[in-house]
Structure formats: structure tokens, C-alpha cells
N, C-alpha and C positions, 0 to 999 in steps of 0.2 A: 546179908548180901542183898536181898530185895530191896529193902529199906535201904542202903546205898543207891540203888539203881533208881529207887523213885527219887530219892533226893538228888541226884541228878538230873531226870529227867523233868523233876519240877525246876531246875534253877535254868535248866534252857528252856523252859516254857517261858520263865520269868524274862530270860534275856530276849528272848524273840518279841516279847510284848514288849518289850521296853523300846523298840526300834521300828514297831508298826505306825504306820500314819494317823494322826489325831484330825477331828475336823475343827479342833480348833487353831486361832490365828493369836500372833504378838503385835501391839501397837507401841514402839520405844520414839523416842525425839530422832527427826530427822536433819535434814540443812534447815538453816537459814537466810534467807532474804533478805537484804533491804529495798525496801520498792522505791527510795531515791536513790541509788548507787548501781552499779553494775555487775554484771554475770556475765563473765566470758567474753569481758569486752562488749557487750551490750549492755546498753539503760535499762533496766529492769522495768520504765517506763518511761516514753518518751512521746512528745506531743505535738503536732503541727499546726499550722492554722491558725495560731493564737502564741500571742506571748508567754514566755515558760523562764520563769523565777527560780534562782537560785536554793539551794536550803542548807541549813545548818543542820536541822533534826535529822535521826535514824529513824524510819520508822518500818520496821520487821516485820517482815510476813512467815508464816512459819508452816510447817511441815512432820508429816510422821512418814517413818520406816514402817512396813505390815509386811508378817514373816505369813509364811503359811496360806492354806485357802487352794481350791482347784487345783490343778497339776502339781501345786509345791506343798506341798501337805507337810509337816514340822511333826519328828517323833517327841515322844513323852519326856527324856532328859531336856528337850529344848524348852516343852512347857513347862518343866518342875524352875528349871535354870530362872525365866520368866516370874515365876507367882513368888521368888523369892527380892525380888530385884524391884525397889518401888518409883525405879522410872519405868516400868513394864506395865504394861496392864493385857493378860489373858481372857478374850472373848470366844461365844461361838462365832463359828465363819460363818452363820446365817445372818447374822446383825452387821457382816460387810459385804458379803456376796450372795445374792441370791440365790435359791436351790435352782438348777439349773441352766447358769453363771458361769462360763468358763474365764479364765483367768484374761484372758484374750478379750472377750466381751466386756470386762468391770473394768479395764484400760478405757477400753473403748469411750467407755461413759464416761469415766473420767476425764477425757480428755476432751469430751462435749460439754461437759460440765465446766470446766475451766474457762472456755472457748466461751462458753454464755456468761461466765460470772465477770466475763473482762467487759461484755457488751453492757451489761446490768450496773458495774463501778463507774464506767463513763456515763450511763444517765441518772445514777442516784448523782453524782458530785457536780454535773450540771441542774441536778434541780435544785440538790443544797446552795449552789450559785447564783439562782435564777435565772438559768439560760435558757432558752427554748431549742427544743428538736424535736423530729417529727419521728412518731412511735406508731410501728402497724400490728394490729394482732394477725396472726398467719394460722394459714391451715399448716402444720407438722405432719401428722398424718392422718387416719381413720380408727375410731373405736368401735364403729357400728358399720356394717351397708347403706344406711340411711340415705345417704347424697355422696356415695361413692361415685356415682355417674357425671353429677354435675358440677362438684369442687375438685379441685386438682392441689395436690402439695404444692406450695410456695403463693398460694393465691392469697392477695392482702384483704381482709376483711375491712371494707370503707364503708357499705352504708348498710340497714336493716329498715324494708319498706320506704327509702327516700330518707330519713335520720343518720344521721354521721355517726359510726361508731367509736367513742373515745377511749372507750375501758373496755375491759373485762366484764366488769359490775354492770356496767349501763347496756351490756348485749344479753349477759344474761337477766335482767332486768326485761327487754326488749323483747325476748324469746317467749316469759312467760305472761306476758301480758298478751302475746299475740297468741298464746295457745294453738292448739294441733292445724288450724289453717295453713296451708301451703302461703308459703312469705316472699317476698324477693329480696334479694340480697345481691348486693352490689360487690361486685370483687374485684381489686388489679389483677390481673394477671400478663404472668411474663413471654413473652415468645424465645425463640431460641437465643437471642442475641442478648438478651436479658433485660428489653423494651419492655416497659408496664402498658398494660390499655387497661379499658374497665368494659366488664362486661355484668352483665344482669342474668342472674341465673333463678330459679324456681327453687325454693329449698323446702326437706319436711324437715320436723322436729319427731320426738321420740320422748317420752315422757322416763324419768328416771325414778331407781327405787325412791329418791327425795323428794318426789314430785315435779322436781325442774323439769323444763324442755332443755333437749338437747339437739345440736348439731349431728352427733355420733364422729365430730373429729377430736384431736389433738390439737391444741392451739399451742402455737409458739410467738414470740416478738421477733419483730425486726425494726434497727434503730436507723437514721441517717441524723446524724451528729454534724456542727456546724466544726467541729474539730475532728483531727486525725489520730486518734492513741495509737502506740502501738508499743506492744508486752514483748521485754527481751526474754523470760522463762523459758529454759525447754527444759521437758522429764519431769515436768511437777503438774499432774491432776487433780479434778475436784474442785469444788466450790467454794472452799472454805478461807481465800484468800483475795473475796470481795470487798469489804470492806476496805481493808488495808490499800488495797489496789486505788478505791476511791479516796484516802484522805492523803495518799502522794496523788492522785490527780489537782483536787484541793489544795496543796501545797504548791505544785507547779503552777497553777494559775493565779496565786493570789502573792504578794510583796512579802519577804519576811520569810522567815522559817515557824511552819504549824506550830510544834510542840518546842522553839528555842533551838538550844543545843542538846535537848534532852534526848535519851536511846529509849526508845518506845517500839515494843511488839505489841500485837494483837491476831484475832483471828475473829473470823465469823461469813457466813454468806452475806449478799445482798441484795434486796430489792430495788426496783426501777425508784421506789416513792422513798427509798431510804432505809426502810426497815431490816436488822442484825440479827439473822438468823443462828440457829446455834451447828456444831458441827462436831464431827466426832473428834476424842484423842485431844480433849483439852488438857489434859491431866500432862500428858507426854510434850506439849505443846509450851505448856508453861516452865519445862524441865528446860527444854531446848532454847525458851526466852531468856533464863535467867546466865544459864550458860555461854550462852552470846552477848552477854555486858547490858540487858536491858534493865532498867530497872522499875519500869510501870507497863503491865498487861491490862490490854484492853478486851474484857470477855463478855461474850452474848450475854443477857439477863437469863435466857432461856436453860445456858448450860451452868448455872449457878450451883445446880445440887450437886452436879462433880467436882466444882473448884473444891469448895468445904471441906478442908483439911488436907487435900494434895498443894498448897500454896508453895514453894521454895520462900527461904528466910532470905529477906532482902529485897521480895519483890511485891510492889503495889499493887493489886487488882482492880480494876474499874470498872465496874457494871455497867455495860450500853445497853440499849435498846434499839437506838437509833443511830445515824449518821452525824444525825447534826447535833446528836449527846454525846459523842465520840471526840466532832471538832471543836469544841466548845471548849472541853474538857482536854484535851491535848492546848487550845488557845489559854487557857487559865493556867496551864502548868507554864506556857512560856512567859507568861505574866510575872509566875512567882509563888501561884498556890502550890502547897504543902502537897502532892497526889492522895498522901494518906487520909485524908481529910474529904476525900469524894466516898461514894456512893459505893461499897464494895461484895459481894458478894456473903459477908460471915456477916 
């Protein structure tokens, strides 16, 4: 009789843990996109200012579902269901959300994140163009007290000691050449109406574990583009639909259809200068491409070690690095090259 009772009471101990919350998360394929076509009756991109050219190509941006994480936490059947299923991939929730991340805040970011990566595809695919626009580094906010007094959030960073500032590189360059002397730096800033002036402020530096001088801000960009974009998406966060975002920009501005008639996904960030950053959920990404009729994926060089052996039968992969190894490579397939014949990840 004992020995019944423990055996019961161990199969409801079982059953109870089976239904407790796990901190781990599911990444499966979500929607799909095309960045030439429409959503909900919106252009998924659409462009003013400048002439905007028909196209023939698909070209997909893509998307994951993520179960679990803060307030939604996934019990144990949800993960076993997952680690069996190999469009799934089971991570901890610390590798998507921060430890002390509410589910509320990683929206949050996401949807800043998005909000920049749309700013960062209209100046990668006007530089691949050779168009000129005018790019300011900004204060975002403070990492230090240093010159919490004297800079204000949204102030444009224009000159360092009388010298125009063009880069990133060229101020922090700037910074440690002038070492710990108090410096002047030249700032726009806005009044309430959102009039720029320039004013001259006194700045210190702060030397870092690296040695660098620093500000002790947050730097952000802000663009003024000689065209209008504007992104039909709503409900889809994150950064990882930069690129894509610039080669329909590319498309739209240029005669012809990019990639042909060809159905072409991809995924990856963007930088201002071009550069294809990698992102999470390529694995799930490439399920959801093959699924939606494409048949050549364009993937970071950096997320290569995850392609390798998640590939679907039937679909192409092509190693980018860059923007303009992206269009190149989409331009050559509308030519008539073979995709399997480029640069792939195995």
C-alpha cells in the first residue's frame, strides 16, 4: 500500500513538472514578405521624390514566430513537441531577451530596431547608387555624467575643435588625438519647433578601459535623404529585414527587374556603408523561404555556420557580405547565371 501511494504521489510530482514554466523560447518560420508587393493593401515599399520603376522579381523578406520568454513562459511538452520538429530550434531565453527584459520592453526594441534598419536600407542603397545625403551623428543619450550638463539628446554632432565631423572613425580619431584637454564641439541643436541652430559647447573626455577618449554619450544617426521611403509593415520587429528592404529600394530606382522574374528571399541587417550583418533564426527563415516558392536565399557570410546542413532541398544559398555582392548577384541571376554556381555557404 505505501509503495502505491508513493507511486502516485511521484506520477503527480511528474505531472506537475511537466506543466511548470521553462525559461526556455521556440524560433519556428513565420510570414512572409515581399518588399515589392503589398500588405494589407499597402506597398510594402513605396518611394517619392524620384522616379520608381516597375519589377518583375520577388524579392522576400522574412520572419520568425518566438514562443515563450517573460510573462509567456512555454511548459516542457511545448519544448520536447519543439526539439523533435526540425523547423524548430529550442534556445535559452537569455540569447533573445535580456535578464531583466520584460516582454513589453524587447517589443519595445524591436520596433526601434526596425524603425532604424528602414533609415540604414535607404542610405546603404543610395550609396550603392551614388547618391548623396546628408548623415549626422547625434547624441541618443548618456553612458557617463561627463558632459551631461552641456549636450542635450537630439544635438547633431558638426564640428570637433573647428574640423567637420564626417564619421564615427574620424571623431573618435579626433577625441584621442586631443586627449584629456577640454575641447569645443560644435552642436545643432533643436528648439522646440524643431529649428536647428549651432551652438559651441565645452566638452571633457573620459578615458576608457581601451584607452580611448570618450564622450560618456550614446551616439545615434540621423539621415535627410534627397527621397521620401516609406515602409507599409506593421507587427514585424527587428533588424533583420535590412537588406532586403534596400535591394527593393535598388529595384525601384533603377529600369528593369533586379533579380528577372526570379523569387528571391533573404535576410540580414544593414549598415549605412553597405555592410550584411548576420541575425538570428536563419535556420527557421530558410524553412519559411522555401515554403513561399523561393528558390535562391540570400544569407549573411557571418551566419554561415548555421546554414550548414539546415539548407531545404531545392533551395540556393548565397553568401553575402555586402550590399553590392547581394546586387550583383541577384543582377547575374537575371542575366541567366546558374545561382548554384555562386559563392555558398557549404
Amino acid at each position: 500500500m505505501k509503495r502505491t501511494s508513493s507511486g502516485i504521489v511521484a506520477l503527480l510530482l511528474i505531472g506537475v513538472m511537466m506543466f511548470l514554466p521553462t525559461h526556455f523560447m521556440i524560433r519556428s518560420p513565420g510570414p512572409v514578405f515581399n518588399t515589392l508587393g503589398e500588405d494589407n493593401g499597402h506597398d510594402v515599399v513605396s518611394i517619392k521624390g524620384a522616379e520608381s520603376y516597375p519589377s518583375d522579381s520577388v524579392l522576400d523578406l522574412l520572419t520568425i514566430y518566438v514562443q515563450g520568454g517573460g510573462q509567456n513562459r512555454i511548459t516542457i511538452p511545448v519544448v520536447l513537441e519543439a526539439l523533435i520538429n526540425p523547423a524548430k530550434d529550442v534556445v535559452p531565453e537569455e540569447t533573445i531577451i535580456s535578464r531583466g527584459v520584460s516582454s513589453e520592453e524587447k517589443n519595445e526594441q524591436n520596433d526601434f530596431l526596425m524603425t532604424s534598419s528602414q533609415d540604414l536600407a535607404v542610405a546603404a542603397a543610395l550609396t550603392e547608387l551614388g547618391k548623396d545625403f546628408t548623415e549626422w551623428l547625434t547624441v541618443a543619450d548618456f553612458s557617463a555624467d561627463t558632459n551631461e550638463k552641456v549636450l542635450e539628446p537630439k544635438d547633431r554632432l558638426l564640428e570637433f575643435e573647428g574640423e567637420k565631423i564626417t564619421s564615427l572613425e574620424q571623431l573618435k580619431e579626433s577625441l584621442n588625438d586631443h586627449g584629456a584637454k577640454p575641447a569645443t564641439l560644435t552642436v545643432g541643436r533643436p528648439d522646440k519647433h524643431g529649428v536647428y541652430s549651432n551652438v559651441d559647447v565645452t566638452v571633457h573626455t573620459k578615458e576608457a578601459e581601451n584607452g580611448e577618449r570618450q564622450l560618456g554619450v550614446f551616439l545615434g544617426s540621423e539621415y535627410e535623404f534627397p527621397i521620401d521611403v516609406s515602409f507599409g509593415l506593421e507587427n514585424v520587429g527587428g533588424p533583420s529585414a535590412g537588406m532586403m528592404f534596400a535591394l527593393a529600394i535598388i529595384d525601384r530606382l533603377t529600369e528593369g527587374s533586379l533579380a528577372g522574374d526570379h523569387h528571391i528571399a533573404g535576410t540580414g541587417e544593414i549598415s549605412a556603408d553597405g555592410a550584411v550583418g548576420p541575425i538570428g533564426g536563419i535556420a527557421q527563415k530558410m524553412v519559411a523561404a522555401k515554403n513561399n516558392g523561393a528558390t535562391v536565399f540570400l544569407a549573411p557570410a557571418d551566419n554561415c555556420a548555421e546554414v550548414i546542413g539546415r539548407v531545404p532541398a531545392g533551395l540556393d544559398v548565397i553568401k553575402v557580405a555586402t550590399l553590392s555582392e547581394a546586387r550583383h548577384a541577384l543582377e547575374k541571376i537575371a542575366k541567366g547565371q546558374d545561382p548554384a554556381t555562386f559563392t555558398t555557404c557549404e
